[in-house]
C-alpha positions in Angstrom: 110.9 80.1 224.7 114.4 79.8 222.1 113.5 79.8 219.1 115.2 80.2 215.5 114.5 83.4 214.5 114.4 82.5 210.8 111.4 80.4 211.7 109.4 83.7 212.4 110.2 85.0 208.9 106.9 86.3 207.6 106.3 84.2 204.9 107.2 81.2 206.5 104.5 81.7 209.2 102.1 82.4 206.6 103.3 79.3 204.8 102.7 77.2 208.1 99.7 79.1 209.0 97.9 77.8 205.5 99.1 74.5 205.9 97.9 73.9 209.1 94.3 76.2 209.0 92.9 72.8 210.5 95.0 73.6 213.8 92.4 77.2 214.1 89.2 74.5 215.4 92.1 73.1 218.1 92.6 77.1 219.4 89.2 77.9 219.5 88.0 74.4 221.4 90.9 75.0 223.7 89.9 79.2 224.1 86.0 77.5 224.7 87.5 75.1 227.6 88.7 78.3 229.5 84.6 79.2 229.5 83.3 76.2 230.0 85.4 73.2 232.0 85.2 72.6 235.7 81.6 74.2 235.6 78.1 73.0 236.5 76.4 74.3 233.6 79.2 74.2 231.0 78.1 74.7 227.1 75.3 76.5 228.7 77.1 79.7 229.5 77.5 80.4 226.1 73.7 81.1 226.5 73.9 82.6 229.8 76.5 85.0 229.3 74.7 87.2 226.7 71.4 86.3 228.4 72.1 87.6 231.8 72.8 91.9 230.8 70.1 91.5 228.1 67.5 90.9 230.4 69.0 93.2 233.2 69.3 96.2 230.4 65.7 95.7 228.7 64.4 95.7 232.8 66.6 98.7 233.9 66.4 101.1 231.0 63.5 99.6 229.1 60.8 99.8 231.9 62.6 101.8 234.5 64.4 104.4 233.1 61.5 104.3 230.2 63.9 104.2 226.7 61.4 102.9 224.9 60.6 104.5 221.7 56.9 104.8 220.1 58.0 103.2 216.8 61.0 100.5 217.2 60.7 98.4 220.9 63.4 98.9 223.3 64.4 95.1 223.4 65.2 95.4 219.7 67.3 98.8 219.9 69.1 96.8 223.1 69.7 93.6 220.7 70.5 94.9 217.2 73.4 97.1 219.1 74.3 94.0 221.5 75.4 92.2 218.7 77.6 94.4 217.6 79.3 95.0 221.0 79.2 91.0 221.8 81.7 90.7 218.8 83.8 93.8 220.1 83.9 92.5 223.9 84.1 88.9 223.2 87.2 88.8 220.6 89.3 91.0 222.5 88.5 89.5 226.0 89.3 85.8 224.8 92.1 87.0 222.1 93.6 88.6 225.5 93.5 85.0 226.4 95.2 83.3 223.8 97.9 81.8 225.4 96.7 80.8 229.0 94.3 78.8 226.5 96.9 77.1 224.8 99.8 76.7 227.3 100.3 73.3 227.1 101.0 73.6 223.2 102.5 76.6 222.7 106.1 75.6 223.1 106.4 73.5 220.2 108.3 75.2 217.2 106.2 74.0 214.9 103.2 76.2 215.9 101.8 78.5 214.0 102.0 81.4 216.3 99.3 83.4 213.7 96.3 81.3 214.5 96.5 81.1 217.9 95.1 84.8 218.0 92.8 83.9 215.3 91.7 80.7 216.5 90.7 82.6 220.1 89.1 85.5 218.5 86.2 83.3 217.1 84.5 82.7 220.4 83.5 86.5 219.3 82.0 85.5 216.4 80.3 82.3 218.1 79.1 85.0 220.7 77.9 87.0 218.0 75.5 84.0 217.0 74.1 83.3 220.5 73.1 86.8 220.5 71.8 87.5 217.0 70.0 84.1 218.0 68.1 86.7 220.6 68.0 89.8 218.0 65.6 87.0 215.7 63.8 85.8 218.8 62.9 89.7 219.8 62.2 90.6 216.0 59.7 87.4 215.4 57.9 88.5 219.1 57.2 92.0 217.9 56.5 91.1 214.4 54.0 88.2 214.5 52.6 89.3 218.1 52.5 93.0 218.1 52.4 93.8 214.3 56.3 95.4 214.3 56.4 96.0 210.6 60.5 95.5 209.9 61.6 96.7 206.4 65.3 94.8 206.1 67.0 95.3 202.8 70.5 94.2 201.4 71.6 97.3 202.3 70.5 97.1 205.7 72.3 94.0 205.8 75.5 94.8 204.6 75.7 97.5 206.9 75.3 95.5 209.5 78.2 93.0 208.3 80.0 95.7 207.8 79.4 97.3 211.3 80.6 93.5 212.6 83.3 93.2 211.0 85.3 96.3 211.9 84.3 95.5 215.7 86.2 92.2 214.9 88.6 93.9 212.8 89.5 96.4 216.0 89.0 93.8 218.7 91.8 91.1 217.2 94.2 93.9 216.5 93.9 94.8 220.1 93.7 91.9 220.9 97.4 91.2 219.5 98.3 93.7 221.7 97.2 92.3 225.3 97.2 88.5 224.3 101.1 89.5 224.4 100.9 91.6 227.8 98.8 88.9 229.6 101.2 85.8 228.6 104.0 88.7 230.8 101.5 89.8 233.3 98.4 87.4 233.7 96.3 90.4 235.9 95.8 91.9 232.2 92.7 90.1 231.5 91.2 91.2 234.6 92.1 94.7 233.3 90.7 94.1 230.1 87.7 93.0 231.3 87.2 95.7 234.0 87.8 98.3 230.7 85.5 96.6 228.9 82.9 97.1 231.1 83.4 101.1 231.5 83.7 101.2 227.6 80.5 99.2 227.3 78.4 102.0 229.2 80.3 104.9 227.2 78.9 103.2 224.3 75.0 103.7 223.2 74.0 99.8 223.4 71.6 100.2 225.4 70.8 104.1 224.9 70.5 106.2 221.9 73.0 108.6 220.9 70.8 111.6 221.4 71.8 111.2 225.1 75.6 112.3 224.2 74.9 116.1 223.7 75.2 117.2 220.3 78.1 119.2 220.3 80.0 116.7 222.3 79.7 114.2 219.6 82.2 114.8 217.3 84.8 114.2 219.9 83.0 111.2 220.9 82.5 109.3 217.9 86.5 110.5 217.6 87.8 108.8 220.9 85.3 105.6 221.2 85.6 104.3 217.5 82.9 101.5 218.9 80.6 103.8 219.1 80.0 104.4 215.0 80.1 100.4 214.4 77.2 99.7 217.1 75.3 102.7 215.9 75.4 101.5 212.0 74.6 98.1 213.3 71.3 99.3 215.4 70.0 101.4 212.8 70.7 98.8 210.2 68.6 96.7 211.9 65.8 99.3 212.6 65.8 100.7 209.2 67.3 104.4 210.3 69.6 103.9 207.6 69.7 108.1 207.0 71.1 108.4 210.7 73.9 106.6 210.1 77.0 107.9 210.9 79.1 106.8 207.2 81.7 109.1 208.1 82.7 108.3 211.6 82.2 104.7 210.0 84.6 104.9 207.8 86.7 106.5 210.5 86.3 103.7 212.9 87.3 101.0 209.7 90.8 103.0 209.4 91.4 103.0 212.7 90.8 98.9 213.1 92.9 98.5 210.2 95.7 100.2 211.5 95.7 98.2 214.9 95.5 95.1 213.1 99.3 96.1 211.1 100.8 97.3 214.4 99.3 94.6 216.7 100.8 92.0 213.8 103.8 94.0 214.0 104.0 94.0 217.7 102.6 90.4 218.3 105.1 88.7 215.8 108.2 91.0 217.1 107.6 89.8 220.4 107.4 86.3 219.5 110.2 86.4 217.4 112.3 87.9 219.9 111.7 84.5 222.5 108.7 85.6 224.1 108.4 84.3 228.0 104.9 82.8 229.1 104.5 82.8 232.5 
């Protein structure tokens, strides 16, 4: 891809990005299709995807492995953190994807090369949805069936936007990252996703964090910044708002906002300098 340097300036992408915002629905739709075409159930795995380890976690470590706790059901503990992690696994996977989704656009100068990223990263947040659609399903089972008394506040609930949004925060500025290495090397999003799914087990969604040992968790709330985010956004949800871990939280929100200026910076540098899409 040649392309006039001058074109990349800052400003002007953030010029072009404003005036075509419209263009983010095309990315996303087009990030959807790599989901969804050329398969027998299509808009259904949106439903299926979140479906599929909810049930096999609330089976496996609800009834076998006995997680459940005497005062908040397992199946909402597993939910209230799933929708955290959703958001984290989702944006990075399909912002990894950017532009296998949009190859047969991206070679036109006029793009705005900050959206595509952004456009891609909201199947994360659609994610998010289909899952909290599960975290509302669970929460009117226990409380209208088996007398679950929830106490949800606007605290509770701004800790838990807040928990989501540094998950989306980290995952796009990651994702700027590999969305570049898998336009060089396309066996990145298999990597990604292989990752993903070790991280997902070092993180307590579907455990509490007692298991970690107590002096090990400074050091781990220090190397898996995921971990504080889907902690806050459990407890929000639980009303263990005492337990939360503020300052690893506030720990993790640094730490997304400083992948977010060098993924921009490494994202645009890379375009700028006529980046090859193979």
């Amino acid at each position: 891809m040649i392309v006039d340097n001058n074109f990349f300036n800052i400003k002007n992408q953030i010029t072009l990005s404003i005036d075509k915002i419209n263009l983010v629905s095309l990315f996303f739709k087009n990030t959807i299709l790599l989901l969804t075409r050329r398969t027998l159930l299509g808009n259904l795995w949106l439903i299926i995807k979140p479906a599929f380890p909810l049930a096999t976690f609330t089976i496996v470590f609800g009834f076998f492995f006995e997680l459940n706790s005497s005062e908040t059901p397992y199946l909402i503990m597993l939910t209230s953190a799933y929708v955290c992690w959703a958001v984290f696994d989702d944006t990075l996977y399909w912002t990894t994807r950017t532009f296998e989704a949009n190859k047969k656009i991206q070679k036109k100068i006029s793009l705005p090369f900050l959206l595509l990223p952004l456009g891609s990263s909201f199947v994360g947040l659609v994610m998010m949805f289909v899952s909290l659609f599960f975290l509302i399903s669970a929460l009117f089972y226990y409380v209208f069936f088996e007398n679950y008394s929830l106490n949800f506040g606007i605290l509770n609930l701004l800790m838990f936007l807040l928990s989501v949004l540094i998950v989306y925060l980290l995952a796009l500025g990651i994702g700027l990252f590999t969305s570049i290495l898998n336009a060089k090397f396309r066996d990145t999003k298999f990597s990604v996703k292989i990752i993903l799914s070790g991280i997902m087990y070092l993180t307590p969604v579907m455990y509490p964090i007692d298991k970690i040992p107590e002096s090990f968790q400074s050091l781990y709330f220090f190397i898996n910044p995921i971990a504080a985010p889907v902690i806050t956004s459990k407890y929000s949800i639980t009303n263990n708002m005492e337990n939360i871990p503020y300052e690893y939280l506030i720990y993790s929100f640094i730490i997304s906002l400083i992948f977010i200026f060098i993924g921009f910076y490494f994202y645009m540098r890379n375009i700028k300098n006529g980046l090859t899409i193979n």
